[in-house]
N, C-alpha and C positions, 0 to 999 in steps of 0.2 A: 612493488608493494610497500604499505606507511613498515617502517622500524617501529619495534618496540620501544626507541626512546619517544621517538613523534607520536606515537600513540599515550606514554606515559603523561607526554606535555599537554595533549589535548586531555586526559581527566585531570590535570591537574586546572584548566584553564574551568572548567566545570565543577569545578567545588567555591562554595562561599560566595562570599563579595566579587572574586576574579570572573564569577558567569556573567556580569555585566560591566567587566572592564573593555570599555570601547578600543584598546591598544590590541586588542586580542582578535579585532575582525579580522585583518590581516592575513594572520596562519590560519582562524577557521575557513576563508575563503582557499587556500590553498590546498587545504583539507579536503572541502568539499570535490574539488578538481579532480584529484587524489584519487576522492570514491568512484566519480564518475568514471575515469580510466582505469584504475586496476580493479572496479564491481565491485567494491565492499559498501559498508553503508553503515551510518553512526547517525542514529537521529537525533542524542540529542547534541551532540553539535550543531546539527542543523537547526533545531530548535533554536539553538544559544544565537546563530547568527540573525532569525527572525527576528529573536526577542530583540537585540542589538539596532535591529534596523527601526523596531518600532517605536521603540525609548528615542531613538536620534532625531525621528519623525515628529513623535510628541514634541518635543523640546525646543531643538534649536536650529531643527531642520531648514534649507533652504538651498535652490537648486544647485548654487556654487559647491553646496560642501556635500551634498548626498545628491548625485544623478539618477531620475526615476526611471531611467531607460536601463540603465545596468543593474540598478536594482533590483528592474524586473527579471531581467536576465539570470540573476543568480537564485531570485524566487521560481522562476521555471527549471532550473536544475533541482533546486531541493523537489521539487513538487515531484518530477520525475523522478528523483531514485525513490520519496513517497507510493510512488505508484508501486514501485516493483515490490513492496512492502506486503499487499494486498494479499490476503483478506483483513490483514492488521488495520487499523483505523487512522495510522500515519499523516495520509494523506488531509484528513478533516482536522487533524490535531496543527498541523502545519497551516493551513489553511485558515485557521483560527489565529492566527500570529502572523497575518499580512496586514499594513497597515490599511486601514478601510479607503483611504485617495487612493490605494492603486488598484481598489476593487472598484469602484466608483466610476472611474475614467471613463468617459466615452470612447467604447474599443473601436479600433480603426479597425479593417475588414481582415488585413492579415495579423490581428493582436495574437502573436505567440500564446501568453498569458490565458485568453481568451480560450484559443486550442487547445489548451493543456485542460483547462477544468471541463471542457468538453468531452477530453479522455476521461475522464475519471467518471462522469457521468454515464456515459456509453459502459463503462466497466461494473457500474455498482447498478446498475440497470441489467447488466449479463445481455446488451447487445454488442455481442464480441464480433457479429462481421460489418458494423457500422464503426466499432473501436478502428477497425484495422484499415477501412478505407479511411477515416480521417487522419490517420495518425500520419496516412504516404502521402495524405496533401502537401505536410511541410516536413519532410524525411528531413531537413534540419535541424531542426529543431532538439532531435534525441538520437543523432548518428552519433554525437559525442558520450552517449551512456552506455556504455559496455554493458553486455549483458542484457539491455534491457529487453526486447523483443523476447527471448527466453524465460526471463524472467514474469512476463505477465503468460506467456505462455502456461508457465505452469499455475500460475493463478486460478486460471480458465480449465484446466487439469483438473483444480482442485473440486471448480463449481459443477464441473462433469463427475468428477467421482460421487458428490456427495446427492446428486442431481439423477440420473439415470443408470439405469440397469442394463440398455444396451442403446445403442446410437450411432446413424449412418455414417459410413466411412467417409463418403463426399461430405457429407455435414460438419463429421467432426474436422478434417480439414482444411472446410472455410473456415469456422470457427477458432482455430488454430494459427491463422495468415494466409492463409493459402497453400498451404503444403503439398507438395508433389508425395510420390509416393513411399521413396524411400524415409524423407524426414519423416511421413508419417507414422511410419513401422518405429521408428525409434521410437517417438513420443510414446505410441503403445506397447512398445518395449519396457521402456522404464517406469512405464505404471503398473506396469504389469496386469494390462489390460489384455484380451486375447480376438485373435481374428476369427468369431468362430463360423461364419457364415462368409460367404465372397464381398458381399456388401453391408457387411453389420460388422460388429467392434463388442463383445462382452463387455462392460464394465465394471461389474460389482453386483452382487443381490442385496437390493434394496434390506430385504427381509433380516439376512442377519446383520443386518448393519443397527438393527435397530434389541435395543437388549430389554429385557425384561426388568425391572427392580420389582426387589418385594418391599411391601409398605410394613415397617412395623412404629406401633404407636407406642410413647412409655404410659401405662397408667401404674399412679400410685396407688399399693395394695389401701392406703386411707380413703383414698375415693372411692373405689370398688365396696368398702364396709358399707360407706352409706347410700349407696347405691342399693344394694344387699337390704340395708335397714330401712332404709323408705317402701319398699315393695313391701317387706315383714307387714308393716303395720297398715297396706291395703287389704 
């Protein structure tokens, strides 16, 4: 796991002037590594390093001194631990701070890059059993992110809770990855979801999820006078 001094150096690296000191991609790429193995996640380091690559890009960019093959490489890591963020907006904020040549590029058939925003579409769409076949076409791609398979899992948890009142056990498990049986009991263990039928899943009552407000309006007892006083003299 990062030490609280590496963590102290990384907000220190994010205040002022030092968030676009180019000497500093360095340790945030080490960082980001960091995330991907021990599953924590710092986005706006990740930010800092987008910003870093796009300013380089603007500027004085050229392929000797900034490689768009590893670039990309390290924009598919941010994007992934992006994802596991989800429902958070991560993903499009990151997204937003790619430089436009690497979105541009005519993608070749196995463009990483390409698959990744794919995922994300498949996800913000809530087709979570097209997410899961693409995602095993290039199982490389994110065997290096800890966590992450879990991590959208519960994503898709969350669009289930807020989504249905009950839902097939076979469904919720493809939806899920595929889950055999017992993984599945856990997932609805820890939502504390319940088995209440052989083939159905409780998930929540819609009904009280939803609350009532009372509306109150302020009026000023000076408007109410003349209110009061225009009718007087009908």
């Amino acid at each position: 796991m990062v030490g609280e001094s590496k963590k102290d150096k990384i907000r220190d690296m994010l205040k002022g002037i030092e968030l676009y000191n180019p000497n500093n991609l360095t340790i945030l790429l080490q960082y980001l590594d960091e995330q991907c193995a021990d599953n924590h996640y710092d986005l706006e380091a990740n930010l800092t390093i987008l910003r870093l690559y796009q300013f380089r890009m603007n500027t004085d960019f050229s392929e000797e001194e900034l490689d768009k093959d590893v670039v990309k490489k390290v924009i598919i890591k941010i994007l992934l631990k992006a994802l596991t963020a989800l429902p958070n907006t991560d993903f499009i904020l990151c997204k937003s701070l790619i430089h436009p040549s690497l979105l541009e590029d005519e993608p070749e058939p196995d463009d990483e890059l390409k698959h990744v925003l794919t995922l994300h579409q498949s996800l913000e769409t809530c087709n979570f059993e097209e997410f899961w076949k693409v995602l095993r076409t290039v199982p490389a791609v994110y065997l290096n992110i800890t966590g992450f398979e879990d991590s959208i899992r519960k994503f898709i948890c969350y669009v289930v809770k807020i989504t249905y009142q009950t839902m097939r056990k076979d469904l919720l498990g493809k939806i899920l990855g595929g889950l055999d049986e017992t993984q599945l009991k856990y997932w609805i263990k820890v939502n504390d979801w319940e088995e209440k039928e052989p083939e159905y899943v409780f998930i929540s009552n819609q009904e009280e999820l939803i609350k009532s407000k009372n509306i109150k309006e302020k009026i000023e007892f000076d408007n109410v006078a003349r209110v009061v006083a225009a009718y007087a003299k009908q």
